[in-house]
PyMOL CGO cylinders between C-alpha atoms (Angstrom):
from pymol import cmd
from pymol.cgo import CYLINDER

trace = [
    CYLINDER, -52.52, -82.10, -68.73, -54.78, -83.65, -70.29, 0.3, 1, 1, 1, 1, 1, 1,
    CYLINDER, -54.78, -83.65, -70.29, -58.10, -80.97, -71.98, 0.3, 1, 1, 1, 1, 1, 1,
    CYLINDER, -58.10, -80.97, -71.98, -60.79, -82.41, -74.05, 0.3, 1, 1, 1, 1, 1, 1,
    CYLINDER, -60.79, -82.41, -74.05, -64.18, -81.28, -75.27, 0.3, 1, 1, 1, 1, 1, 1,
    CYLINDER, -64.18, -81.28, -75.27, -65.90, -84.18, -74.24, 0.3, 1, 1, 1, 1, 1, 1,
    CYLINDER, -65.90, -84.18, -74.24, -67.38, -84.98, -70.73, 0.3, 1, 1, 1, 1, 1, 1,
    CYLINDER, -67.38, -84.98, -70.73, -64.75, -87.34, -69.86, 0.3, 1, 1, 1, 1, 1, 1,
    CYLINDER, -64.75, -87.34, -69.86, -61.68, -89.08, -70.45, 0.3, 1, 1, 1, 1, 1, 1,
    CYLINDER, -61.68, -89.08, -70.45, -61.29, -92.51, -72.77, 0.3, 1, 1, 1, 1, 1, 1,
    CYLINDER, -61.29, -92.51, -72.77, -60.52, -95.37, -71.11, 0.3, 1, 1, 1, 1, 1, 1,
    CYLINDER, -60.52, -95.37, -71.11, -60.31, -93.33, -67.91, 0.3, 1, 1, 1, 1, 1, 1,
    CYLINDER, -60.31, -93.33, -67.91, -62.20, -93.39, -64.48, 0.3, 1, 1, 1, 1, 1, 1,
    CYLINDER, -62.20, -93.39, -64.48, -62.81, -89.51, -63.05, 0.3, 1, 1, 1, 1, 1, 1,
    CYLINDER, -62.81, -89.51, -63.05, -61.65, -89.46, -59.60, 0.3, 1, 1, 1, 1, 1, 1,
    CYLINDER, -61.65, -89.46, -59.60, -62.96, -86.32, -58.33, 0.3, 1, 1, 1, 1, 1, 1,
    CYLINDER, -62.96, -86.32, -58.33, -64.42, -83.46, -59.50, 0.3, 1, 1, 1, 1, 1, 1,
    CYLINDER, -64.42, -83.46, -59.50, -62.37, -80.04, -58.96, 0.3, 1, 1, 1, 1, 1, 1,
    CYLINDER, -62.37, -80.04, -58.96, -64.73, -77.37, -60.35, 0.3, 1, 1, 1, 1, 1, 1,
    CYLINDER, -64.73, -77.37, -60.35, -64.85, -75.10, -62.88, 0.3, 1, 1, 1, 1, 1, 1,
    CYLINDER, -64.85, -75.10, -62.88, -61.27, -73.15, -64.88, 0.3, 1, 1, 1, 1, 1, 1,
    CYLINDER, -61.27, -73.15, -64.88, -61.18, -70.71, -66.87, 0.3, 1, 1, 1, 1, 1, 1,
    CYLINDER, -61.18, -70.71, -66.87, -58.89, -68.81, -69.02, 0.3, 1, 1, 1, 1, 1, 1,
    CYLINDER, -58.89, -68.81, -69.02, -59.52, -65.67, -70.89, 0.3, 1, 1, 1, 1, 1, 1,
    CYLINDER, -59.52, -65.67, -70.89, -57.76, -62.73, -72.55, 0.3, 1, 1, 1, 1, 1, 1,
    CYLINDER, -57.76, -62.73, -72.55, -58.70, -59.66, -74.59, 0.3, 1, 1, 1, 1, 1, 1,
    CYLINDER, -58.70, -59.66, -74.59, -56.95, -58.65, -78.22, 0.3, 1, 1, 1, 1, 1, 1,
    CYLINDER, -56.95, -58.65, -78.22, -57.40, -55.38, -80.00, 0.3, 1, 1, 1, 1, 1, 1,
    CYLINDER, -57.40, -55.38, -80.00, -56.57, -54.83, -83.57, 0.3, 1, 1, 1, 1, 1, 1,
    CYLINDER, -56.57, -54.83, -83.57, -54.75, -52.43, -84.57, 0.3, 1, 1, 1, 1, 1, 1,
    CYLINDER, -54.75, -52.43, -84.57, -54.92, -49.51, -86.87, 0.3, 1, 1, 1, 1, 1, 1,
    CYLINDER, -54.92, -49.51, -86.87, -52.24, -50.74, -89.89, 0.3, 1, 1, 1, 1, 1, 1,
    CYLINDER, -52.24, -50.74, -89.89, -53.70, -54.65, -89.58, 0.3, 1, 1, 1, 1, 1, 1,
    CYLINDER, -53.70, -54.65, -89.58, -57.38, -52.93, -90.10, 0.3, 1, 1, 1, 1, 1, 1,
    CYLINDER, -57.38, -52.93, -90.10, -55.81, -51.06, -93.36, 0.3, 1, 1, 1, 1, 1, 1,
    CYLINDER, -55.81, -51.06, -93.36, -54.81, -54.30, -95.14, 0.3, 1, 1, 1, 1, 1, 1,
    CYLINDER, -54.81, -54.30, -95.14, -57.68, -56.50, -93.93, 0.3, 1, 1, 1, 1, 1, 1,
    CYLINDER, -57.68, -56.50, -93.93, -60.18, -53.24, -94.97, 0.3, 1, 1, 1, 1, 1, 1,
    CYLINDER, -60.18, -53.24, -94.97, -58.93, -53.70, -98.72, 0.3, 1, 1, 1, 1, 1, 1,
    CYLINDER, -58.93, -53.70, -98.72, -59.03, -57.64, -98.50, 0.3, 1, 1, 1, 1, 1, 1,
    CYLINDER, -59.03, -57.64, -98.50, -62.71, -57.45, -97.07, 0.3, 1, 1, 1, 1, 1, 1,
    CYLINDER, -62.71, -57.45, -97.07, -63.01, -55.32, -100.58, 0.3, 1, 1, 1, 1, 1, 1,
    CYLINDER, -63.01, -55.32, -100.58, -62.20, -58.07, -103.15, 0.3, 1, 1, 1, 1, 1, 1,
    CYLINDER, -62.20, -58.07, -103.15, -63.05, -61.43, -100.50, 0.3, 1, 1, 1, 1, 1, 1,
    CYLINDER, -63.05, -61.43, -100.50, -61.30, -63.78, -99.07, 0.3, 1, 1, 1, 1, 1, 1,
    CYLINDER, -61.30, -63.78, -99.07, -59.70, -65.08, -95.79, 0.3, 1, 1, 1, 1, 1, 1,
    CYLINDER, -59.70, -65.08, -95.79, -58.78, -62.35, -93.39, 0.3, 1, 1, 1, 1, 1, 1,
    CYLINDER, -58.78, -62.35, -93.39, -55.27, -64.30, -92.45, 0.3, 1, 1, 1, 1, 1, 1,
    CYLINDER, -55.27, -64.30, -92.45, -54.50, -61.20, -90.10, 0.3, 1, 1, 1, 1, 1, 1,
    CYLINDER, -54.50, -61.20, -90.10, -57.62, -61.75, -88.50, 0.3, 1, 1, 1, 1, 1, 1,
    CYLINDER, -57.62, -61.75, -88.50, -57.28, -65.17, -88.09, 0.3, 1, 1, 1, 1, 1, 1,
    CYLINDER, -57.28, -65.17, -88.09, -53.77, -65.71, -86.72, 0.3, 1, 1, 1, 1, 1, 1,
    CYLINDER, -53.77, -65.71, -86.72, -54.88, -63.08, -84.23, 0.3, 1, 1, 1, 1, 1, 1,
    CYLINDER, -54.88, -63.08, -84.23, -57.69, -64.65, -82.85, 0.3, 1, 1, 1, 1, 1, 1,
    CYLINDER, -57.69, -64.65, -82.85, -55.53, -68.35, -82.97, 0.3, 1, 1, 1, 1, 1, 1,
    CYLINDER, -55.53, -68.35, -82.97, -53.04, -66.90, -80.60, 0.3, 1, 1, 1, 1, 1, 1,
    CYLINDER, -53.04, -66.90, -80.60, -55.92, -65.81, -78.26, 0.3, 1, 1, 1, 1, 1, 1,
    CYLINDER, -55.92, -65.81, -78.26, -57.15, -68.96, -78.17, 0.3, 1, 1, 1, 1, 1, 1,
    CYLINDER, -57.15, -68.96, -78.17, -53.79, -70.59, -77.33, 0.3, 1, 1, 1, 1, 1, 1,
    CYLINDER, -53.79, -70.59, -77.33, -53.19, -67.52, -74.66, 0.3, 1, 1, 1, 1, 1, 1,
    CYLINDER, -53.19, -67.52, -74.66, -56.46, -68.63, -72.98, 0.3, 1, 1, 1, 1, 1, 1,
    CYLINDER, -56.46, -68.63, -72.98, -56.74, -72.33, -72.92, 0.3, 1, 1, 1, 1, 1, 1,
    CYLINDER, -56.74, -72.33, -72.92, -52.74, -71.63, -71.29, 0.3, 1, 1, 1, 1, 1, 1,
    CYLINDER, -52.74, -71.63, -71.29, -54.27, -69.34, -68.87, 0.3, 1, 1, 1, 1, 1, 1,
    CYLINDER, -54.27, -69.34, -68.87, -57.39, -72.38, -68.27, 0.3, 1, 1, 1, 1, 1, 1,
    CYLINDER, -57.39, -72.38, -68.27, -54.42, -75.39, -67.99, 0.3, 1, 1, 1, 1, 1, 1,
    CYLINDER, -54.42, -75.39, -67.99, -52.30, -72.85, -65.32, 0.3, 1, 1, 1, 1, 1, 1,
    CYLINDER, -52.30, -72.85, -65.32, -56.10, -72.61, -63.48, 0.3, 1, 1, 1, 1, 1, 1,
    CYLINDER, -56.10, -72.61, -63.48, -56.71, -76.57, -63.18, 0.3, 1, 1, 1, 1, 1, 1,
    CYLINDER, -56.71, -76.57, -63.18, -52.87, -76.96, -62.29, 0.3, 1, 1, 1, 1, 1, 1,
    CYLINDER, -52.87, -76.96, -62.29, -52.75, -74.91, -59.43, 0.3, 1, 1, 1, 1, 1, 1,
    CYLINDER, -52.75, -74.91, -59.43, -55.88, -76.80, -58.35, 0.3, 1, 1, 1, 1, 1, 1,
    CYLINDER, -55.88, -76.80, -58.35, -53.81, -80.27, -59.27, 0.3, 1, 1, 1, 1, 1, 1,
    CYLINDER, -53.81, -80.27, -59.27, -56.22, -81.73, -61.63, 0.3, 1, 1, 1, 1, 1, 1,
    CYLINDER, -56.22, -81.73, -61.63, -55.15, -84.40, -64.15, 0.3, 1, 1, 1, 1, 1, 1,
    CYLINDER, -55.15, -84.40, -64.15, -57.26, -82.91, -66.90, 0.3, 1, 1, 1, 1, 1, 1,
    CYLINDER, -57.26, -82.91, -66.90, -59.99, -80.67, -67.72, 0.3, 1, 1, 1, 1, 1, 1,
    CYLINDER, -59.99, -80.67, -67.72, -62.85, -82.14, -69.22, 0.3, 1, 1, 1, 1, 1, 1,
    CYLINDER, -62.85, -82.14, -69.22, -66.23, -80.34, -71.56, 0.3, 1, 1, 1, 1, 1, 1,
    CYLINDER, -66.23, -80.34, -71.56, -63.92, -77.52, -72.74, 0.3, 1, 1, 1, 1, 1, 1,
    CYLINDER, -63.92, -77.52, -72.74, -65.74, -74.77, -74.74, 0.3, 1, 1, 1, 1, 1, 1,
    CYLINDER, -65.74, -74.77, -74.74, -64.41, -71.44, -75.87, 0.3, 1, 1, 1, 1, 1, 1,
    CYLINDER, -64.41, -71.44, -75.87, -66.47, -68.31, -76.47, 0.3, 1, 1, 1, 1, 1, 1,
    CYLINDER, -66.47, -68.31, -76.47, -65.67, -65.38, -77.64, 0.3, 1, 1, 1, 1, 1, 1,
    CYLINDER, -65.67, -65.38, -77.64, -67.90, -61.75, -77.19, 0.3, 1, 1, 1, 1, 1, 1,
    CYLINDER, -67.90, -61.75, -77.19, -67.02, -58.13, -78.27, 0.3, 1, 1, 1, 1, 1, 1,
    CYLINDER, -67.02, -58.13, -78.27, -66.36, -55.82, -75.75, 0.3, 1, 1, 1, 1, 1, 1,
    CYLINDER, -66.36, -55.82, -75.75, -65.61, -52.54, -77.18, 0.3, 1, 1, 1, 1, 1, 1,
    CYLINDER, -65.61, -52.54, -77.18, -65.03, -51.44, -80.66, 0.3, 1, 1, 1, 1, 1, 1,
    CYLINDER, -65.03, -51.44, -80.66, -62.31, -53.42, -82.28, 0.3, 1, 1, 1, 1, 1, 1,
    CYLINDER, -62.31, -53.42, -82.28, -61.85, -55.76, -79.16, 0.3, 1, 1, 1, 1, 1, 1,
    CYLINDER, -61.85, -55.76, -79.16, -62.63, -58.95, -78.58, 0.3, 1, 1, 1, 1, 1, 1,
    CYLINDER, -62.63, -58.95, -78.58, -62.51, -61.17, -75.51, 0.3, 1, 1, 1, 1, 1, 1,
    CYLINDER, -62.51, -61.17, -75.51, -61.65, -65.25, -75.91, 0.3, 1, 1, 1, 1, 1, 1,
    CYLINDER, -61.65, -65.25, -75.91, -62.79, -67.21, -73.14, 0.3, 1, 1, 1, 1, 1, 1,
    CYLINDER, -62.79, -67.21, -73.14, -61.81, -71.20, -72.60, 0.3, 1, 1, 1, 1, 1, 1,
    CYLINDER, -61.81, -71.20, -72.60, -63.56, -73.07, -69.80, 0.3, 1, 1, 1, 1, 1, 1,
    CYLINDER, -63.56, -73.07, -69.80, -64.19, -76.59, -68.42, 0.3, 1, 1, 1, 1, 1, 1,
    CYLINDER, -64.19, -76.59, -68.42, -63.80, -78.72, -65.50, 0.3, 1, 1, 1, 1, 1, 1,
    CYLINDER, -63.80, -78.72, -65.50, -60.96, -79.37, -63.95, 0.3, 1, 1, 1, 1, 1, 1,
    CYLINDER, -60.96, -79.37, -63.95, -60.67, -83.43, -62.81, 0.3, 1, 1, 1, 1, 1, 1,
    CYLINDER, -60.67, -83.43, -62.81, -58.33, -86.00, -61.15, 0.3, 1, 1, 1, 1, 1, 1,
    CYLINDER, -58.33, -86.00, -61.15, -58.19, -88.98, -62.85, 0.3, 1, 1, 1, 1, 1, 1,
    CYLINDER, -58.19, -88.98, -62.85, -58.02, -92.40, -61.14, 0.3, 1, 1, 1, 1, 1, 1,
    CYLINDER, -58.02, -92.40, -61.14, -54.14, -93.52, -61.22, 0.3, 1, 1, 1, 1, 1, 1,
    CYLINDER, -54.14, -93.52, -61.22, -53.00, -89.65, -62.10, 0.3, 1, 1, 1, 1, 1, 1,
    CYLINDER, -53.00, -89.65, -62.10, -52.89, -87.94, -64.97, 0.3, 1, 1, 1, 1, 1, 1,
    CYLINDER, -52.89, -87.94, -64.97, -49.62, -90.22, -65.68, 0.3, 1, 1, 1, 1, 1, 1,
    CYLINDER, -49.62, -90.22, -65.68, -51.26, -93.84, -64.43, 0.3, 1, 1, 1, 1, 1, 1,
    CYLINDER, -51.26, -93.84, -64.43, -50.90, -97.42, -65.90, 0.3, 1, 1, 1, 1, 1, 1,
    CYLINDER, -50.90, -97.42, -65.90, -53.96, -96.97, -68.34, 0.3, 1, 1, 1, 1, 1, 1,
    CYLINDER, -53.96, -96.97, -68.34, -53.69, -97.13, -71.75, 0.3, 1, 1, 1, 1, 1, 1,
    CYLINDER, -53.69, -97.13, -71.75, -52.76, -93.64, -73.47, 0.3, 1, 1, 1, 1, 1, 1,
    CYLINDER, -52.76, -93.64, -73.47, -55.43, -91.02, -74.43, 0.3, 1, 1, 1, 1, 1, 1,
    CYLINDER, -55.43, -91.02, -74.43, -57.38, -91.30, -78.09, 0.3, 1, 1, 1, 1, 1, 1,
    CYLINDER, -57.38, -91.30, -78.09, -56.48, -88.92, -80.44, 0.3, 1, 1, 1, 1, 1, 1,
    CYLINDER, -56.48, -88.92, -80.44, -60.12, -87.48, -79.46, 0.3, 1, 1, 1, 1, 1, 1,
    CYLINDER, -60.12, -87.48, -79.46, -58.10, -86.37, -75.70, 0.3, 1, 1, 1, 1, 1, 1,
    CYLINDER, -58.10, -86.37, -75.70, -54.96, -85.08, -77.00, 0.3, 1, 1, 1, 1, 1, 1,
    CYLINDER, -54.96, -85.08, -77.00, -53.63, -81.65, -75.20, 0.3, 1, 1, 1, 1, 1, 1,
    CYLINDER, -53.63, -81.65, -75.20, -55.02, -78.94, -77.12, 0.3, 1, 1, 1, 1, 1, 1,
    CYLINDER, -55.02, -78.94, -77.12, -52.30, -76.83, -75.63, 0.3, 1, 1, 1, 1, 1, 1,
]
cmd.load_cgo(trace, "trace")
């Protein structure tokens, strides 16, 4: 499967248009993570806890986006864009979307390979 930010595939022809995917998913911190990031907020610096948290809900969504555009058969989805909005104290929902695609030839045609640009993000 191919996903890319951009509106459409190197080198490659959209066949069809599916419509839109979407993947999402909603992490919660928890209380002994909020202890040791509280007292690295105090002196500064990267919240790694934080951060590896929010990386897996990124992964867990675009997944849940790529199972979306596969069940519709798409080749790739194309104009991907993730958001991300609280929705209750110390919760946070990740949302990936885009449009799912055919290409011409398949997502495994004759055409030259996809730029670095169109790699799987997955």
């Amino acid at each position: 499967m191919i996903v890319t930010t951009t509106e459409s595939v190197v080198g490659r022809d959209i066949e069809e248009t599916l419509g839109a995917v979407r993947g999402n998913t909603i992490r919660a911190r928890n209380v002994g993570r909020d202890i040791t990031q509280g007292l690295r907020n105090i002196v500064g610096g990267e919240l790694k806890s934080y951060t590896g948290l929010m990386a897996e809900a990124r992964d867990e969504a675009t997944e849940r986006m790529i199972a979306e555009a596969e069940a519709m058969r798409a080749d790739a989805v194309v104009g991907v864009r993730y958001v991300t909005a609280e929705v209750a104290q110390g919760a946070a929902e990740i949302l990936a979307y885009g449009t799912a695609v055919t290409l011409v030839g398949g997502s495994d045609g004759d055409a030259e390979p996809a730029s670095e640009s169109n790699a799987d993000v997955a």
